[in-house]
ROVEXNU-186909 format. One record per residue (C-alpha): residue in three letters; z, y, x; residue number from 1. Coordinates in steps of 0.1 Angstrom, whole numbers, plus 2048, in hexadecimal, padded with zeros to 3 digits. Layout:
! ROVEXNU-186909
{"ALA", {Z, Y, X}, NUM}
...
END
This chain:
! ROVEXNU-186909
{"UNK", {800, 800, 800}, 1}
{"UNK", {7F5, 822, 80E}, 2}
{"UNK", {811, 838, 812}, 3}
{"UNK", {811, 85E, 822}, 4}
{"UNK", {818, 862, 848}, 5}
{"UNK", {818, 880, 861}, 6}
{"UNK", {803, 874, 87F}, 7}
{"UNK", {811, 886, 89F}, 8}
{"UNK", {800, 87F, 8C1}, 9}
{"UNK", {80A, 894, 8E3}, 10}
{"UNK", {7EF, 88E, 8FB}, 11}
{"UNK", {7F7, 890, 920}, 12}
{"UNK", {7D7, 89B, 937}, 13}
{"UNK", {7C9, 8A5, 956}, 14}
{"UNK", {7D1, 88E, 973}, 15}
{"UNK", {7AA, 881, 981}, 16}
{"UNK", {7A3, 860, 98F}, 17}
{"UNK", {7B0, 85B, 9AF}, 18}
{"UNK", {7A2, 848, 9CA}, 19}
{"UNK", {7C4, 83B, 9DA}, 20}
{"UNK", {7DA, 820, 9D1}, 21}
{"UNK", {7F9, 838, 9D7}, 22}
{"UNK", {7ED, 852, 9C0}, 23}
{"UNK", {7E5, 838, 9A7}, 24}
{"UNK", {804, 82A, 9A8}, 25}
{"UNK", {818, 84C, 9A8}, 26}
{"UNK", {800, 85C, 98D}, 27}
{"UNK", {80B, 83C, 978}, 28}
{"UNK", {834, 841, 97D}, 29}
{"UNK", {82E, 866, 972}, 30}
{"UNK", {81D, 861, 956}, 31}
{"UNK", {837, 842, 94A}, 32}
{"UNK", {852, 85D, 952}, 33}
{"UNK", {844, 87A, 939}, 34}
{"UNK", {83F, 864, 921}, 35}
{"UNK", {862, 855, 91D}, 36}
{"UNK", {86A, 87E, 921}, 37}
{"UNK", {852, 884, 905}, 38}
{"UNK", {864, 86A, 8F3}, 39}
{"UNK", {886, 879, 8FD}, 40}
{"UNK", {87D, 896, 8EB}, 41}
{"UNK", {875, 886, 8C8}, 42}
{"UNK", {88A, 89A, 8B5}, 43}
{"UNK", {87B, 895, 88E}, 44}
{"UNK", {87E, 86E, 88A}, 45}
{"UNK", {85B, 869, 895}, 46}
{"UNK", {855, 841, 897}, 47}
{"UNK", {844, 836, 8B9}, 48}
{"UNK", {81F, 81E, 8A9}, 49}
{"UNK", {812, 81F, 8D1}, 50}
{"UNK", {80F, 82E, 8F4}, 51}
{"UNK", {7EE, 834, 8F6}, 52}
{"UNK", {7E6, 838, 919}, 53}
{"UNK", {7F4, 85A, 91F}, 54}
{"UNK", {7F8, 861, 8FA}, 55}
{"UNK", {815, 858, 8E1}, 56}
{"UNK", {80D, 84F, 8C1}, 57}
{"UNK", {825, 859, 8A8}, 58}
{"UNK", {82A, 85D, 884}, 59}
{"UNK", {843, 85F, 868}, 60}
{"UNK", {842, 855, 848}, 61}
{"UNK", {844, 87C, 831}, 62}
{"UNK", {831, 887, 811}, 63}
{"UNK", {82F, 8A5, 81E}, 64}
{"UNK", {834, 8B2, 842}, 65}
{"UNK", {84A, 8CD, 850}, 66}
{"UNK", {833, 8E6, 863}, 67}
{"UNK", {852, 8FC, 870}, 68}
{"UNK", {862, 8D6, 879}, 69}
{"UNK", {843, 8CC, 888}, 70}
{"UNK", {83C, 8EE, 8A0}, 71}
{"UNK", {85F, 8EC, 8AB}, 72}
{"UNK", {859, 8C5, 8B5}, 73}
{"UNK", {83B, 8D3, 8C7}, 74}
{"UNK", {851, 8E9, 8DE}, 75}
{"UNK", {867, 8D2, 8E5}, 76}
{"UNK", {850, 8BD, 8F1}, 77}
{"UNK", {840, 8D5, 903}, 78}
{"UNK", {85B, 8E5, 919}, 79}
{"UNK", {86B, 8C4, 920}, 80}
{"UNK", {84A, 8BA, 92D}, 81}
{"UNK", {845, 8DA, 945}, 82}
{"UNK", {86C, 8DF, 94F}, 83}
{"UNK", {866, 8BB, 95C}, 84}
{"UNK", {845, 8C2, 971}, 85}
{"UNK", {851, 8DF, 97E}, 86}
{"UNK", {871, 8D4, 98C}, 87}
{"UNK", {85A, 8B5, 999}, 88}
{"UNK", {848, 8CB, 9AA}, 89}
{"UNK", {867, 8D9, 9BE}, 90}
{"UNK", {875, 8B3, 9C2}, 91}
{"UNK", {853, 89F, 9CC}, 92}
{"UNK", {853, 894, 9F2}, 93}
{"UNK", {832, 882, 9EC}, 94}
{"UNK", {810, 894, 9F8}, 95}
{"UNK", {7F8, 877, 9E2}, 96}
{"UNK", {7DB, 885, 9C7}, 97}
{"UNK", {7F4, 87E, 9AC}, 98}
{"UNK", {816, 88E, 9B9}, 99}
{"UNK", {802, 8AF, 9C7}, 100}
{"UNK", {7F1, 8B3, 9A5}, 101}
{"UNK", {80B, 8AB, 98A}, 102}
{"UNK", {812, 8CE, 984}, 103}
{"UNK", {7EF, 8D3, 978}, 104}
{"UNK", {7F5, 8BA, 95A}, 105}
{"UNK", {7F2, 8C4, 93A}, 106}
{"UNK", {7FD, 8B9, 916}, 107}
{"UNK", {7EF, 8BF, 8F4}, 108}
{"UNK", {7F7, 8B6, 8D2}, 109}
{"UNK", {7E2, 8A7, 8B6}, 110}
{"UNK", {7F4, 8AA, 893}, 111}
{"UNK", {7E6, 89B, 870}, 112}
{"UNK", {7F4, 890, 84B}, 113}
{"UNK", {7E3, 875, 837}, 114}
{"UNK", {7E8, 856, 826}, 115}
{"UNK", {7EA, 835, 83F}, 116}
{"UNK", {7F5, 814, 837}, 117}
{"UNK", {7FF, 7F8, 854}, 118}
{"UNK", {7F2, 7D8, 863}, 119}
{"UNK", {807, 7BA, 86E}, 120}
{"UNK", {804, 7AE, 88F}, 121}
{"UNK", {81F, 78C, 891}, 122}
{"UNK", {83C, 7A2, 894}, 123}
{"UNK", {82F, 7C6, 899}, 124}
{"UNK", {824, 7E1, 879}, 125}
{"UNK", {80A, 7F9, 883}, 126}
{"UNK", {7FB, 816, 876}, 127}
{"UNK", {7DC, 811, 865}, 128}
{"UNK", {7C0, 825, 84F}, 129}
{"UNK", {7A4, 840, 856}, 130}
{"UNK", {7C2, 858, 85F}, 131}
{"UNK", {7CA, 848, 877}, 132}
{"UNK", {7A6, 848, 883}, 133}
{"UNK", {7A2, 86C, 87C}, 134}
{"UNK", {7C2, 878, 891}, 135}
{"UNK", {7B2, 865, 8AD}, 136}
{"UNK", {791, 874, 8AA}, 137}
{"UNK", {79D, 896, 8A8}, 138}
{"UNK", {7AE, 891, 8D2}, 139}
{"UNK", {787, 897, 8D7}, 140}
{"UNK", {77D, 8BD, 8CA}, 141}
{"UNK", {76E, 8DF, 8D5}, 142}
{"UNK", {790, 8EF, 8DD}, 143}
{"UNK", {78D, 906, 8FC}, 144}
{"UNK", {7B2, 905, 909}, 145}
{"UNK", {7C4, 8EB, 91D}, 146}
{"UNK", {7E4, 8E9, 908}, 147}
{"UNK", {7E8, 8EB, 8E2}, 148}
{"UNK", {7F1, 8DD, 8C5}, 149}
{"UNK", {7D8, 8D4, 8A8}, 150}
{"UNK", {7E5, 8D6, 889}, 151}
{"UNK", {7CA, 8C9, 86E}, 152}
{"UNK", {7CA, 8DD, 84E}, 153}
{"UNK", {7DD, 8BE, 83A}, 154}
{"UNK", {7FD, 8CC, 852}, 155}
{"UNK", {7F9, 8F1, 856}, 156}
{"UNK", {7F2, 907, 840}, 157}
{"UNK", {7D1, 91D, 849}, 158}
{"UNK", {7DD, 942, 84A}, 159}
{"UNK", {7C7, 95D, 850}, 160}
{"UNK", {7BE, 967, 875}, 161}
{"UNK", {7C9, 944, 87D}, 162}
{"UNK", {7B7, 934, 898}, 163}
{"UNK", {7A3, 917, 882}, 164}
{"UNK", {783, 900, 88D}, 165}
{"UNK", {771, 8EA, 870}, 166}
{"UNK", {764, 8C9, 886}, 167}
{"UNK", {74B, 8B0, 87B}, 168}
{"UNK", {754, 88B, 881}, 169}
{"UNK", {747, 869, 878}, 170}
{"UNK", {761, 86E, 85E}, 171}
{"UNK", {755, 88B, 850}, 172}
{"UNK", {75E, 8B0, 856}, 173}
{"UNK", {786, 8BA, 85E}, 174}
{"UNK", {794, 8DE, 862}, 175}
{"UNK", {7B0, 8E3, 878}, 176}
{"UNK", {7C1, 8FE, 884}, 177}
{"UNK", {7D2, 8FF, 8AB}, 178}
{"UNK", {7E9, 915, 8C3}, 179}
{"UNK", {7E4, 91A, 8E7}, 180}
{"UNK", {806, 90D, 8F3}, 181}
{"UNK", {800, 923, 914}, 182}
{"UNK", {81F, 93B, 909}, 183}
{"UNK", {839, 924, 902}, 184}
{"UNK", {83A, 925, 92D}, 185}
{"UNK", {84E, 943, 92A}, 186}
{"UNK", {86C, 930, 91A}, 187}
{"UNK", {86E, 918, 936}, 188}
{"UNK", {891, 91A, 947}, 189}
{"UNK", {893, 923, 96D}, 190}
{"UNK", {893, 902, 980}, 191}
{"UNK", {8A9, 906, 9A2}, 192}
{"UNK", {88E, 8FC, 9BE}, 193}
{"UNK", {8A0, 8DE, 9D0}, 194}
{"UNK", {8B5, 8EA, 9F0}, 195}
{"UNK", {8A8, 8DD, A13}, 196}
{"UNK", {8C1, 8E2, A29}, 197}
{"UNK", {8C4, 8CF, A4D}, 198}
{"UNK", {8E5, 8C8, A5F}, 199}
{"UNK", {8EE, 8D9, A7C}, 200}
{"UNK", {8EA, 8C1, A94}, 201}
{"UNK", {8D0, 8AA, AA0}, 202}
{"UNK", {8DC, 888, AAF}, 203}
{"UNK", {8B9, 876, AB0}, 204}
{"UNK", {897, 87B, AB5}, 205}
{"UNK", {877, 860, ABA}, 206}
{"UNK", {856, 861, AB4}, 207}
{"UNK", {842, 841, AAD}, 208}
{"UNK", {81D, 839, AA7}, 209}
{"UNK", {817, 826, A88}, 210}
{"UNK", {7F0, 817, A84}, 211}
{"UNK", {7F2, 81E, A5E}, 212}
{"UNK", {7E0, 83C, A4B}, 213}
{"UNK", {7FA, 856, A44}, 214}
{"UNK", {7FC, 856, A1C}, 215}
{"UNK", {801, 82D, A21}, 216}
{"UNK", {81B, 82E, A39}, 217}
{"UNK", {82E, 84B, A25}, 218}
{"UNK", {830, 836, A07}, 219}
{"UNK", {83C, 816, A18}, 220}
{"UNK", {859, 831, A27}, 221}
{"UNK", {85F, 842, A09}, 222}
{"UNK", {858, 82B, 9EE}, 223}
{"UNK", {878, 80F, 9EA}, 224}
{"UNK", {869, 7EF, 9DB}, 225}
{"UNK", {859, 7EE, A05}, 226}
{"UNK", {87E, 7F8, A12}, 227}
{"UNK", {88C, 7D9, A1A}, 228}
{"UNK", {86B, 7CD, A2A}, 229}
{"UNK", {875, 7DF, A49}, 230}
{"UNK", {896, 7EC, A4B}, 231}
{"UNK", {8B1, 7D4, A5B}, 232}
{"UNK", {8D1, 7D1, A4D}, 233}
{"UNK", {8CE, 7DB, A25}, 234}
{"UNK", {8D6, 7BC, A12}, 235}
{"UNK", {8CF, 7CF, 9F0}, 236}
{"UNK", {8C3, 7ED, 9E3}, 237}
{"UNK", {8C5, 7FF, 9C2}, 238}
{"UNK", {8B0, 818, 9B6}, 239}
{"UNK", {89E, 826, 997}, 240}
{"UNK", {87D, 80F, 995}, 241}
{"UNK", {85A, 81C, 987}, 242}
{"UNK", {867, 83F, 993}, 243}
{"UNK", {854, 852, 9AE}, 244}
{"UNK", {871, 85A, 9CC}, 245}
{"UNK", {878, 87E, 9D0}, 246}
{"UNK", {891, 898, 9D9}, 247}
{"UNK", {8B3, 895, 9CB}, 248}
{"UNK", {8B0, 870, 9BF}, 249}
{"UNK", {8C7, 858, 9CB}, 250}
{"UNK", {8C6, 833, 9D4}, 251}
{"UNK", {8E3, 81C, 9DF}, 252}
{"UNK", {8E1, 807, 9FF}, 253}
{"UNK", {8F7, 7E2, 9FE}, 254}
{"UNK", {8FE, 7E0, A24}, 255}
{"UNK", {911, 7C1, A35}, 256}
{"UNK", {918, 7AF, A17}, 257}
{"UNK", {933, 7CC, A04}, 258}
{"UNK", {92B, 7EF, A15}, 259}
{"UNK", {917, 801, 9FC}, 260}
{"UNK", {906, 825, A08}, 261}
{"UNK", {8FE, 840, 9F4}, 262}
{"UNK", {8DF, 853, 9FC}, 263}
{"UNK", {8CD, 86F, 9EF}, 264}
{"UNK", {8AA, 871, 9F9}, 265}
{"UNK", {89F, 89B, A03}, 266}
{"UNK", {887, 8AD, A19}, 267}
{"UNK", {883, 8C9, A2C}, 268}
{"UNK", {864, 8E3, A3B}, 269}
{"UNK", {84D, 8D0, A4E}, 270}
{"UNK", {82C, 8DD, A5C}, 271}
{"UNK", {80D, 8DD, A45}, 272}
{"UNK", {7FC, 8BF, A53}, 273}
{"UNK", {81F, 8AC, A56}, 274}
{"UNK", {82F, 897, A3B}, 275}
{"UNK", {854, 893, A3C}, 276}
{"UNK", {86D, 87A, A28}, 277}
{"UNK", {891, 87D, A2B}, 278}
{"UNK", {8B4, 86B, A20}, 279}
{"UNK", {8D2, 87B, A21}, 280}
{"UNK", {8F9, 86D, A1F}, 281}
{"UNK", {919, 873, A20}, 282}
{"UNK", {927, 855, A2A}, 283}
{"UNK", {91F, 84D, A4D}, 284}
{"UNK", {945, 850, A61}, 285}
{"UNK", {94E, 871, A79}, 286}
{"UNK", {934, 883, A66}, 287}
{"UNK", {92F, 899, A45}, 288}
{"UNK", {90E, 892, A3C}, 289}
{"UNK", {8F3, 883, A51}, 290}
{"UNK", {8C9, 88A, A4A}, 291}
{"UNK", {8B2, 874, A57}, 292}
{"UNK", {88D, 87E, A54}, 293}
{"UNK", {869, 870, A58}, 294}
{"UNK", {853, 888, A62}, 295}
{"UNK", {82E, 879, A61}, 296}
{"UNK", {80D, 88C, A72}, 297}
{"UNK", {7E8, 878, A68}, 298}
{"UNK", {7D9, 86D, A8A}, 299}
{"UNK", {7B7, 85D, A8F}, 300}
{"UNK", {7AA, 841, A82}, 301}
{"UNK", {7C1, 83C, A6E}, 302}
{"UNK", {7E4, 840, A83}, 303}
{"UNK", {801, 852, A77}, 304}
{"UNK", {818, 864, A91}, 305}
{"UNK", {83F, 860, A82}, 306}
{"UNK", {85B, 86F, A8F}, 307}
{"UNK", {87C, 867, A82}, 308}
{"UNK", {897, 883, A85}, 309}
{"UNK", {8B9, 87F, A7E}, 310}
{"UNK", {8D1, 89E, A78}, 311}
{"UNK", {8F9, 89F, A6F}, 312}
{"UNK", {914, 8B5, A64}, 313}
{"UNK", {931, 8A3, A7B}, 314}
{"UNK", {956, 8A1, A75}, 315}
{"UNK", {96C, 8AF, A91}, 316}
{"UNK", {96F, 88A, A9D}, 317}
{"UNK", {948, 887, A95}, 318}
{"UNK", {941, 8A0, ABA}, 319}
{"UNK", {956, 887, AD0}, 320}
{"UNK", {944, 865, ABF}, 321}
{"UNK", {923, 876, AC4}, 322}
{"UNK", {918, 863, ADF}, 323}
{"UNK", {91E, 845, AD0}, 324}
{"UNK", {90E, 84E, AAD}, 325}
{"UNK", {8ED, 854, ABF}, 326}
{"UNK", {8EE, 830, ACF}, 327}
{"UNK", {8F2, 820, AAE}, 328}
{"UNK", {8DA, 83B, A9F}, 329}
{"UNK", {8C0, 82B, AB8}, 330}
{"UNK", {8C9, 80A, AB7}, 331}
{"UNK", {8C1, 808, A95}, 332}
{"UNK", {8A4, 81F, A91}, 333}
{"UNK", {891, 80A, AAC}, 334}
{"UNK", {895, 7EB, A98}, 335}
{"UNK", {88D, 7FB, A77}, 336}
{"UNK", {869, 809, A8A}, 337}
{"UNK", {866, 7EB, A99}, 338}
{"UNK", {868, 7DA, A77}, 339}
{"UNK", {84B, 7F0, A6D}, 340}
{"UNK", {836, 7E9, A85}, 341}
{"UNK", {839, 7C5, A82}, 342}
{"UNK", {835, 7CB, A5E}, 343}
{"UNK", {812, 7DF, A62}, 344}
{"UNK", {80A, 7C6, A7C}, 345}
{"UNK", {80B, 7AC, A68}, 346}
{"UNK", {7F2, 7B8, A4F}, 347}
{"UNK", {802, 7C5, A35}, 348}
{"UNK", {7F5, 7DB, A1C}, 349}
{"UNK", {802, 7ED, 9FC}, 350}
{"UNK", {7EA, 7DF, 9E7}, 351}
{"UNK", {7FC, 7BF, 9EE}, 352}
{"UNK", {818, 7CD, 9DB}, 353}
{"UNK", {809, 7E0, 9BE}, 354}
END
């Protein structure tokens, strides 16, 4: 039996197809994360029929909608979605095609009111009907701005010196009218760029050569699930999965069996053709808080020049046990590179891992 639905879909756009198997897997973990945001933000008891790609299609059984209701869902949306990629942009450590151009994605919003009814799949209802088709249909028009939100003339009332387009379909013709979402920008909050701060003093220094393309051997640094491929002594590690790493997240290391470490991974200003990924704790004894960073320059054919820098903030104790911190510092950095190496050696890839 047909019953009346509002059809709701936000549309998430403009990442291109990338080349590289890091951007691909980064531009997917982005995407996954704004859509569980944009699901975050469901405010009017919209029920979830799919994710679409990187669409959500929703829609809520009502006779007839709430266009206020429905505009203030829209913001919502909306800000959540660009608070996030803004303070991304402060927090990413990754250079990739997807990391570097997340701030250029864009959202839009396609809103339509008609009957549907719903198919049975085993255990699953869906939406069903020529609404649904229509809503669909209508992601595909003549509008001239990035962001905006379609409303279809069975949801908003057409006033005069609204902004309206009729659009001929396979359906037949639809008039809608739309807002450019552009201005709802200047409501976003100030996001607090992340601090990058060094210690004060540096208590090791090494530079390696690594025969791995630079964007490759970042990822296998930076990214976890590769972690305990090369670094001695972690027996576990806890992390958020399917999240890209950047600044300000943390991760737990399990070390000899019942030490756990708390680290927070941050950055810091690198030249323009360097990358750099950094840790940072506060649990290493005699000091504060200890940084350790990988700074990576692209070399020929496909090298990567690395050098790994390790600053602290030392504890009055921490000046006389200096000596001995940069021993251990060295002793287990060598093995950790030396792990890599064998690791790259042995012809590993990421694609083995994806």
């Amino acid at each position: 039996m047909a019953k009346n639905a509002l059809l709701f879909i936000p549309d998430i756009s403009g990442f291109t197809e990338f080349v590289h198997h890091t951007a691909i897997n980064h531009s997917q973990h982005i995407i996954s994360e704004l859509l569980e945001l944009l699901l975050d933000q469901n405010n009017t008891g919209l029920e979830l029929a799919e994710i679409e790609g990187d669409a959500l299609f929703f829609y809520k059984l009502i006779d007839k909608p709430n266009e206020a209701e429905i505009r203030q869902q829209v913001e919502d949306m909306y800000l959540a979605f660009h608070k996030h990629l803004k303070r991304y942009e402060y927090e990413r450590i990754c250079q990739c095609g997807a990391c570097s151009s997340a701030y250029n994605l864009s959202l839009k919003f396609v809103v339509h009111h008609g009957e549907i009814e719903f198919i049975n799949v085993k255990d699953t209802s869906k939406p069903y009907g020529s609404s649904v088709i229509q809503v669909h249909r209508l992601l595909k028009n003549d509008i001239k701005v990035k962001e905006y939100a379609l409303l279809t003339e069975n949801v908003s009332s057409i006033k005069e010196g609204a902004k309206t387009l009729t659009a001929t379909y396979d359906f037949g013709n639809i008039t809608f009218t739309y807002s450019n979402l552009d201005s709802l920008k200047l409501k976003l909050p100030e996001v607090p760029p992340i601090p990058d701060d060094v210690p004060k003093h540096k208590v090791f220094d090494q530079t390696e050569v690594i025969e791995l393309p630079i964007l490759d051997l970042y990822e296998v640094i930076s990214n976890f699930d590769y972690r305990l491929l090369w670094t001695k002594g972690i027996d576990r590690l806890e992390y958020e999965k399917n999240k890209v790493n950047r600044a300000g997240q943390k991760h737990k290391c399990l070390i000899n069996k019942n030490q756990e470490v708390l680290q927070t991974t941050v950055k810091k200003k690198v030249e323009k053709n360097q990358m750099v990924y950094g840790e940072s704790t506060q649990e290493i004894p005699f000091t504060k808080r200890v940084n350790i960073y990988y700074v990576l320059e692209e070399l020929d054919n496909g090298k990567t020049k690395i050098n790994i820098e390790i600053f602290a903030d030392l504890k009055p104790i921490g000046f006389i046990m200096k000596p001995f911190m940069k021993k251990n510092f060295r002793k287990v950095i060598s093995e950790n590179i030396k792990e890599l190496i064998l690791l790259i050696d042995s012809g590993f890839s990421l694609d083995q891992k994806n």
